[in-house]
C-alpha positions in Angstrom: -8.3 -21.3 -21.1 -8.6 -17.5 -22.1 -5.8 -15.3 -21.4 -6.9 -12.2 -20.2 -5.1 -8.8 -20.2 -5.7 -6.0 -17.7 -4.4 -2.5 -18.8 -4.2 0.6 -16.9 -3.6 4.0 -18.6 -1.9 6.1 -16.2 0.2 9.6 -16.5 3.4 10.5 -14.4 1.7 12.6 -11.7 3.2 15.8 -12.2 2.1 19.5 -11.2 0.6 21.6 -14.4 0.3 17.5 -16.5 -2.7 15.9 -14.7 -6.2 17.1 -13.9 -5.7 20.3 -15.1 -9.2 21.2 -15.5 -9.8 20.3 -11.4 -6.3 22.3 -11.2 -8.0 25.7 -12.0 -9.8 25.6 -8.9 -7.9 23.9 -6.7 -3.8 24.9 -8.2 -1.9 22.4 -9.7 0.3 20.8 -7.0 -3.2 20.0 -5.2 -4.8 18.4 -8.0 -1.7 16.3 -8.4 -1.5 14.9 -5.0 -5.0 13.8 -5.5 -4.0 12.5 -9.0 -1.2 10.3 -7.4 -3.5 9.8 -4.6 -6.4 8.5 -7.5 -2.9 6.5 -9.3 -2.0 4.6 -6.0 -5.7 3.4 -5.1 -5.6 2.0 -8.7 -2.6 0.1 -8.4 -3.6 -1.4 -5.2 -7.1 -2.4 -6.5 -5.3 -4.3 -9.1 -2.9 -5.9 -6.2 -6.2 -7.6 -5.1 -7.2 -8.2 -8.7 -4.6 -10.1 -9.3 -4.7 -12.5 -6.3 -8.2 -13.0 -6.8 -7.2 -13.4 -10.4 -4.7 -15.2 -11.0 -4.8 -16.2 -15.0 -4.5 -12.6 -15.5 -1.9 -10.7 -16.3 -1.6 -6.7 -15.6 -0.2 -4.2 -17.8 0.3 -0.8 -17.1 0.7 2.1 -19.9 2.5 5.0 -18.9 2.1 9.0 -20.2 4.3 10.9 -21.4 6.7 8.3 -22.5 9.8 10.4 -21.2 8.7 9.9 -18.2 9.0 5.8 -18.4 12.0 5.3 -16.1 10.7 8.0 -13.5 7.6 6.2 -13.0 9.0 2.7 -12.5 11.4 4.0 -9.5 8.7 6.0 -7.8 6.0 3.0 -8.0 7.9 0.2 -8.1 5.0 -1.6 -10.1 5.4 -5.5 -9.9 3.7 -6.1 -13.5 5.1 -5.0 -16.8 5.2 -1.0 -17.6 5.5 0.4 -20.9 4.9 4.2 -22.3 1.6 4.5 -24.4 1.9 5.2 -28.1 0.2 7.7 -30.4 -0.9 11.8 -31.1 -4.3 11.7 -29.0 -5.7 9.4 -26.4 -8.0 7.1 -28.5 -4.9 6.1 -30.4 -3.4 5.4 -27.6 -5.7 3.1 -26.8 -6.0 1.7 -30.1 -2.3 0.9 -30.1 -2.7 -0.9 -26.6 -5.4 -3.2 -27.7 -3.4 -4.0 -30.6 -0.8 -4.3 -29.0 -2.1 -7.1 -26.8 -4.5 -9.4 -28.9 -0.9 -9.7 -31.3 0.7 -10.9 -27.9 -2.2 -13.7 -28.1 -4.7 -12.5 -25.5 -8.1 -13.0 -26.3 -9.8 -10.5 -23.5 -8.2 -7.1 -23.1 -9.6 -4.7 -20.6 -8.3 -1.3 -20.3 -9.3 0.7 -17.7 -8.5 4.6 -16.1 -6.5 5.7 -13.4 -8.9 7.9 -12.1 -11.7 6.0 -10.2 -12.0 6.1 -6.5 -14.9 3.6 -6.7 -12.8 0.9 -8.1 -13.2 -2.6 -7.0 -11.5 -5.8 -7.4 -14.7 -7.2 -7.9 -16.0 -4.7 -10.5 -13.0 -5.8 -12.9 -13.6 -9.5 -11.9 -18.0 -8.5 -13.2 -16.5 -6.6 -16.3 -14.1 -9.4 -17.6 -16.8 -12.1 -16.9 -19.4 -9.7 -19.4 -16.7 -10.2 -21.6 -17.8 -14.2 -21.8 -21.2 -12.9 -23.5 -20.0 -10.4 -25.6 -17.5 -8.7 -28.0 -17.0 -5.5 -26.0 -17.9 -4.3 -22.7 -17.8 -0.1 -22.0 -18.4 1.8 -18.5 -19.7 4.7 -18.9 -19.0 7.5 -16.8 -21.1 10.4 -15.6 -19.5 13.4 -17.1 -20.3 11.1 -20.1 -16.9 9.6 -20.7 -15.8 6.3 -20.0 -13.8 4.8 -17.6 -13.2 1.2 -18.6 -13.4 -0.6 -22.1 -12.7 -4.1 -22.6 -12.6 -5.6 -26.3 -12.3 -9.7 -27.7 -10.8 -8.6 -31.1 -9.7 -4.9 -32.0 -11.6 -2.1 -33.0 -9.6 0.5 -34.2 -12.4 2.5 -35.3 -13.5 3.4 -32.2 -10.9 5.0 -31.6 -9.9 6.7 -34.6 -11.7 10.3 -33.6 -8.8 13.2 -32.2 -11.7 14.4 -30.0 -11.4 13.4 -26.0 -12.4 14.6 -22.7 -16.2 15.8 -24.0 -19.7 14.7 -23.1 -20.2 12.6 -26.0 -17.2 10.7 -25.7 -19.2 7.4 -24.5 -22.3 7.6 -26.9 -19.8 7.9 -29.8 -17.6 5.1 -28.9 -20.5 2.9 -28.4 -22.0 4.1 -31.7 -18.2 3.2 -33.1 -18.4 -0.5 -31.8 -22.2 -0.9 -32.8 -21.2 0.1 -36.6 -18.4 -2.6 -36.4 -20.9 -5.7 -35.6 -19.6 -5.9 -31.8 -22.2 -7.5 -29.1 -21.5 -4.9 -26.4 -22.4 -5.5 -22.6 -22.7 -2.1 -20.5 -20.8 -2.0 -17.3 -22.7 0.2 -14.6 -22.0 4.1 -14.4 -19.0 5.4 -12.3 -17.8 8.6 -11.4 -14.5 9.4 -12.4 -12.7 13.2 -11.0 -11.9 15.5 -13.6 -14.2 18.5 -12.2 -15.0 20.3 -9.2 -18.3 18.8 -8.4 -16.5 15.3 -8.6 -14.6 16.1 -5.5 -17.0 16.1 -2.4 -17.3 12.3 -3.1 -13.9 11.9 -2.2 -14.2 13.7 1.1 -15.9 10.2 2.7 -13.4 7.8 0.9 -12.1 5.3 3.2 -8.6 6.2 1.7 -8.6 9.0 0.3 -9.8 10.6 3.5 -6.6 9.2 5.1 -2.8 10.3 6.2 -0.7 7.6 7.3 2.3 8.0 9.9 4.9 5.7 9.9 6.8 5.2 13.1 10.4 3.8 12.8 12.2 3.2 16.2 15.9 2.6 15.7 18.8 2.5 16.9 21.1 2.5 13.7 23.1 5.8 12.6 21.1 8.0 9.9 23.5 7.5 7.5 23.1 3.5 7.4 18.7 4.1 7.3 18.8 6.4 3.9 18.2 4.1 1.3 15.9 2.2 3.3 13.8 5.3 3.6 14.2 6.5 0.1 12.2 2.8 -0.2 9.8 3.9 2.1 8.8 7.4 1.0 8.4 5.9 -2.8 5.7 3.7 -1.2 3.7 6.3 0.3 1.5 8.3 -0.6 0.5 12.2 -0.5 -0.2 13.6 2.8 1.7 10.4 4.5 4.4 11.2 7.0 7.6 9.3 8.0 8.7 9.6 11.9 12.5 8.2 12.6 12.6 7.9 16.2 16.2 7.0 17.1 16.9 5.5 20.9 19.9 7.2 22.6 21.4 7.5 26.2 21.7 11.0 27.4 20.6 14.4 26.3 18.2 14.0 23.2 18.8 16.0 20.2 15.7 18.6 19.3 13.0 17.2 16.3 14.3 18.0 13.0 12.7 17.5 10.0 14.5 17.1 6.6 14.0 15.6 3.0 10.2 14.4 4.2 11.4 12.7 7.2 10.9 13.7 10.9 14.0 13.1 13.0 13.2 12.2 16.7 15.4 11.3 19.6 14.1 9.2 22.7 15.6 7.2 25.9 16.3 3.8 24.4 13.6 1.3 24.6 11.4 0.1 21.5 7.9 1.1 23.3 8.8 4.2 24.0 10.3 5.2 20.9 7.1 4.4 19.2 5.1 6.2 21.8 7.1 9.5 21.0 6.3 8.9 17.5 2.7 8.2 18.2 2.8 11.7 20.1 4.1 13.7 17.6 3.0 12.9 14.3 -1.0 13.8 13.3 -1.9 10.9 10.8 -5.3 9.0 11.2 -3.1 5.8 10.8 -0.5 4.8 12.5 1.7 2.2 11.0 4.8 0.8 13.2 7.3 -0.5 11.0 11.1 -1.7 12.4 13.9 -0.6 10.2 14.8 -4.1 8.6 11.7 -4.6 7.3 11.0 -4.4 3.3 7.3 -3.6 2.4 6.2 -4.1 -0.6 5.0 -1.9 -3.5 0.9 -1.6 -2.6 1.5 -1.7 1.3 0.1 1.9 2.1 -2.8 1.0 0.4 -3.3 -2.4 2.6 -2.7 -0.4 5.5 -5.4 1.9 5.0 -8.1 -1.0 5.0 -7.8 -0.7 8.6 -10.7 2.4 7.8 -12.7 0.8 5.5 -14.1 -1.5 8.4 -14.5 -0.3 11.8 -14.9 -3.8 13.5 -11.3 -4.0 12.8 -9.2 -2.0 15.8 -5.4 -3.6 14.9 -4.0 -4.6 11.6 -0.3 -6.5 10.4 1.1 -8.3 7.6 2.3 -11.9 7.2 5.7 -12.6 8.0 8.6 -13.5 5.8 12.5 -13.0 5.6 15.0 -11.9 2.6 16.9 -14.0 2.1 15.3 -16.9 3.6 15.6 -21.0 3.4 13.5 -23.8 4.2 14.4 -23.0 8.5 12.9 -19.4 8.3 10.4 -20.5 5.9 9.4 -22.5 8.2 9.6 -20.1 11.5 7.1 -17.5 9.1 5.2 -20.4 8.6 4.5 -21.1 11.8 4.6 -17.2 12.8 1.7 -17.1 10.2 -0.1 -19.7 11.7 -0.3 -18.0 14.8 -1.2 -15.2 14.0 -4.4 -16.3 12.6 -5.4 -18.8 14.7 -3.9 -16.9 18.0 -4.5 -13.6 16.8 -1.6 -12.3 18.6 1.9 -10.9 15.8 4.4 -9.3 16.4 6.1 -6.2 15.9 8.0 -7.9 12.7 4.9 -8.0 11.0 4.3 -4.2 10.5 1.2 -3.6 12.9 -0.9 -0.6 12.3 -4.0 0.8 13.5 -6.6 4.0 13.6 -5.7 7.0 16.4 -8.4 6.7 18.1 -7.9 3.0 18.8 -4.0 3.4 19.9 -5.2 6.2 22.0 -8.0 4.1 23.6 -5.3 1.0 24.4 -2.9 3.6 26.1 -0.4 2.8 23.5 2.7 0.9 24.9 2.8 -0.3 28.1 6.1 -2.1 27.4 9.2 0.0 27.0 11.9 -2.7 26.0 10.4 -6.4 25.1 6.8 -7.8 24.8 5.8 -4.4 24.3 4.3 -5.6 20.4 2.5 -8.3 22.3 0.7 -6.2 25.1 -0.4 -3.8 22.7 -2.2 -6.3 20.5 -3.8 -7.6 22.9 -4.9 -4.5 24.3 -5.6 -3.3 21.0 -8.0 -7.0 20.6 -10.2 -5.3 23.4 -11.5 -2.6 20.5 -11.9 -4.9 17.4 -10.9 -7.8 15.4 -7.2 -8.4 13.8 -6.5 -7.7 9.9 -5.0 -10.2 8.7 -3.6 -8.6 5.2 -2.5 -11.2 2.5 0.6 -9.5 1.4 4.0 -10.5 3.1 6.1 -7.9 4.9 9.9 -9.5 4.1 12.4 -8.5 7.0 16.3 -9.3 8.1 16.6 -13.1 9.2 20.0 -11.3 10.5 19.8 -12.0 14.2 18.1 -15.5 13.7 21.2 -16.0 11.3 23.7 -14.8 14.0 22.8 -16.6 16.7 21.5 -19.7 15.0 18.2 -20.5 14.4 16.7 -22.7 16.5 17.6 -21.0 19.6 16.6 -17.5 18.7 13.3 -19.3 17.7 13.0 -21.1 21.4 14.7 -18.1 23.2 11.6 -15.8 21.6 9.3 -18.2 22.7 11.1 -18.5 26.3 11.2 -15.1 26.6 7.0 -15.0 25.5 6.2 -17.6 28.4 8.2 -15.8 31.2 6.5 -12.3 30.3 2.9 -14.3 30.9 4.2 -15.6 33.9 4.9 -11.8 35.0 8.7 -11.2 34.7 9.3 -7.7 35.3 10.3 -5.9 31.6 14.0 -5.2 32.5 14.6 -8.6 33.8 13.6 -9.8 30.2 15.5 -7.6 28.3 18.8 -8.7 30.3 18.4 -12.3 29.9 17.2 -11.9 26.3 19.8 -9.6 25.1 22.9 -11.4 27.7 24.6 -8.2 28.2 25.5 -7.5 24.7 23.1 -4.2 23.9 24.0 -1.5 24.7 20.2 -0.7 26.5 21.1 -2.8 29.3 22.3 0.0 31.9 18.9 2.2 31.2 16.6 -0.9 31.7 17.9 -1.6 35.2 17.1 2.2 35.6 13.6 1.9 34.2 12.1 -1.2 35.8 8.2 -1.6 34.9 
């Protein structure tokens, strides 16, 4: 079988160091939000790659090469990361290939960071040309290119100091022509390095959109900080966090600090994420619980909620960290559901468009079974998404008070809300007078 190699050539987005000719007219903090914005849909198009891909393995080479450890902690990039090597960009690349085919593969493909068109399926098309011939080059329309995929090196082609012209593509193909390589062209693309490249972007199905994140909680701020330092390295520009913590009494005002809007609500998990709903302004809103661990492409699976209008609701599968073959099999079977019932829960990470959690009246549920009415509220407006990559969370209460009956006490508790037990009556038989939410839900019966 052929190992292949997948390369992407990225730079640390940092103001005044990427697109600095789309900086001029735009100023250079803008241009590298769109940059990281450009970066992120990259990485999560080679996420889906590499499921549909599985013999091959990802690489991705990192500018300046200072900047190495910085990178890894703010993308948290599953495959291997190393810095790129050499005075000008076509020795860069030269070094990569070479790099690579000494590792032993015999397909390299090296692509840019900078294509909002990407496609899973566009790198699957350009590795399969690579079957009929030596080389295969994408050419862009400023007259660059944007991807370039080899069987042997070609150092040559590389060998000119002269990049980010209109003859770039011509004279690299000219370069592998002169060398004997069969060459198969891979159709044009538009990558953004100028002004005109931009209005594109305006109808992008993610670049178009600001994700909200809703967190209700009842933990301390203190104890939530690393967790969120997690989450805000996962999302992207424009993205908001909302902490909306539960307490009994007066309610603190909002505050907003270090990227992350502090909220206080009456205690009760449906309205908390109502508040949140209310006061945040993304396009998407994304409920996450605090003891759940997404992983490193997860805003980008979130926004394929837009890229598809039939779909109204979306979630992840389930699974727990740490975990053994009893919770495997409780995600198994909450997987299982899921698709054949269509109905998750809020474990899973559900998220969905405004306009749709506006049109199912949110919540209706203020302390339990307020995940499940709001799916299938939400069912009324569209089909379920169903996203392929596991959202890991705390087996802690299954672990504290034992497996198998937290597992039939959820699913007692499920039954007797369809059989029309009032929400308060739930949460006190559910929760047996430990939580502390038990005097404000026989205040608030619904």
């Amino acid at each position: 079988m052929n190992r292949n190699a997948l390369i992407l050539f990225a730079r640390h987005p940092e103001p005044g160091r990427v697109k600095t000719r789309l900086a001029k007219h735009m100023g250079d903090q803008a241009a590298c939000d769109l940059y990281e914005k450009l970066l992120r849909l990259s990485l999560g198009v080679l996420g889906d790659f590499r499921r549909l891909a599985p013999p091959t393995d990802v690489f991705v080479a990192v500018t300046p090469a200072e900047s190495l450890s910085a990178f890894r902690d703010r993308f948290a990039i599953p495959w291997t990361v190393f810095s790129q090597k050499g005075r000008h960009l076509g020795e860069r690349m030269a070094f990569a290939f070479l790099d690579l085919f000494r590792r032993g593969y015999d397909r390299v493909l090296l692509v840019g960071s900078d294509l909002p068109d990407l496609s899973a399926q566009g790198l699957q098309s350009a590795f399969r040309a690579l079957d009929d011939a030596d080389a295969v080059l994408g050419p862009a329309q400023d007259g660059g290119f944007y991807a370039v995929g080899l069987r042997r090196p070609c150092p040559t082609a590389f060998q000119d100091p002269q990049w980010g012209t209109p003859e770039v593509f011509e004279r690299t193909l000219a370069a592998l022509k002169a060398e004997g390589f069969s060459i198969r062209l891979l159709p044009v693309r538009r990558d953004v390095d100028r002004p005109e490249d931009l209005s594109a972007l305006q109808r992008h199905w993610t670049l178009s959109s600001n994700i909200s994140v809703i967190v209700p909680t009842l933990a301390p701020r203190r104890r939530l900080l690393p967790w969120i330092q997690h989450l805000q390295n996962l999302l992207w520009p424009g993205d908001d966090l909302c902490v909306v913590r539960g307490v009994l009494g007066e309610q603190a005002p909002p505050q907003r600090s270090d990227g992350v809007l502090w909220l206080e609500s009456p205690p009760g998990r449906g309205r908390q994420m109502n508040h949140g709903a209310r006061s945040t302004s993304g396009n998407i809103l994304w409920f996450l619980h605090d003891d759940c661990l997404p992983g490193p492409s997860a805003a980008y699976q979130v926004r394929k909620i837009l890229r598809d209008v039939r779909f109204s609701l979306g979630c992840f599968r389930l699974g727990f960290s740490p975990t053994n073959r009893a919770l495997d099999a409780i995600a198994a079977w909450a997987n299982g559901r899921t698709r054949i019932f269509r109905l998750p829960y809020g474990d899973q990470g559900l998220f969905c468009r405004r306009d749709v959690f506006e049109a199912a009246g949110g919540f209706a549920r203020p302390f339990l079974m307020e995940d499940v009415d709001f799916v299938r509220a939400c069912r009324r407006h569209g089909r379920l998404l169903l996203l392929p990559e596991t959202l890991f969370t705390s087996p802690r209460r299954y672990l504290d008070r034992g497996i198998l009956r937290t597992s039939l006490n959820n699913h007692l508790t499920l039954f007797a809300h369809f059989l029309g037990l009032s929400n308060a009556t739930l949460y006190r038989r559910y929760y047996r007078g430990r939580a502390v939410l038990a005097a404000t839900a026989s205040q608030k019966r619904k």
